[in-house]
C-alpha positions as CSV (number, residue, x, y, z in Angstrom):
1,X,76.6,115.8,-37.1
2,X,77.1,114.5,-40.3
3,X,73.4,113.1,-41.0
4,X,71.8,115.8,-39.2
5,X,73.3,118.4,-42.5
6,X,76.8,119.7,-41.1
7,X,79.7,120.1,-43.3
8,X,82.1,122.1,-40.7
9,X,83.0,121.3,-37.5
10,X,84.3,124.3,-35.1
11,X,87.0,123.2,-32.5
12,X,88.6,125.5,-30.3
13,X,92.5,124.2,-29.6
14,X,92.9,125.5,-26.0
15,X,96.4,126.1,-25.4
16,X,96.5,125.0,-21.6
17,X,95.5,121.5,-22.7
18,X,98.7,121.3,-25.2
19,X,101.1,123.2,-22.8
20,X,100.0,122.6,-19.5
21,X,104.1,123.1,-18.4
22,X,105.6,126.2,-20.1
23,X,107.5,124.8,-23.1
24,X,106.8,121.3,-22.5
25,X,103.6,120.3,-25.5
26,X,101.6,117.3,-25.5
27,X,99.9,116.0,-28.3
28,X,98.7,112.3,-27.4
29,X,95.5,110.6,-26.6
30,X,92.6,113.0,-26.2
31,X,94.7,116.3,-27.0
32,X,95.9,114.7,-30.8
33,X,94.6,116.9,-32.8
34,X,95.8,115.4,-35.8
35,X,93.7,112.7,-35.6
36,X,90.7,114.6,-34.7
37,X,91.3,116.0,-38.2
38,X,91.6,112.8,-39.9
39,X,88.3,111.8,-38.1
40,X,86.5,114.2,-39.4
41,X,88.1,113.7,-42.9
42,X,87.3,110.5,-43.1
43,X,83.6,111.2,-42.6
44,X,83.6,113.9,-45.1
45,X,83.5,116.9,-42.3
46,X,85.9,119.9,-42.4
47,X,87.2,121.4,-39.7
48,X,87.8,125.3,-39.1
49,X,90.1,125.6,-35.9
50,X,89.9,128.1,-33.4
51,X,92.9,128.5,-32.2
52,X,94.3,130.7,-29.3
53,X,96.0,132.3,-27.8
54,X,92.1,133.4,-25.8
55,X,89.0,131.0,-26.2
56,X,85.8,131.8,-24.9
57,X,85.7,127.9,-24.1
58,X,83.9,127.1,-20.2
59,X,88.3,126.5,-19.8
60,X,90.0,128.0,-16.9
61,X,92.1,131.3,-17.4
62,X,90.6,131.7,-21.0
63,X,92.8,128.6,-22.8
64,X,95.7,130.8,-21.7
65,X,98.7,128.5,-19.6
């Protein structure tokens, strides 16, 4: 992304991925969004979340749990 001229990288956070059980969040592996962020800082990219609670992701139910 990067070489090809992009500065921003949009990222929806779907909420069903995090909370899959009400009140029960995981953050690890593929769902760490931290380190998503730190990624993309460390390649010079910002990031502009898109966070829930709806995402017009191809997600089940809309991101919702």
């Amino acid at each position: 992304m990067k070489a090809g001229g992009i500065q921003i990288v949009s990222t929806y956070i779907f909420w069903i991925h995090h909370e899959e059980i009400e009140g029960k969040f995981d953050w690890t592996g593929q769902r760490d969004l931290r380190k998503f962020v730190e990624l993309c800082a460390k390649h010079g990219l910002f990031v502009y979340p898109r966070i829930g609670p709806w995402a017009h992701g191809e997600v089940r139910n809309g991101g919702f749990s």
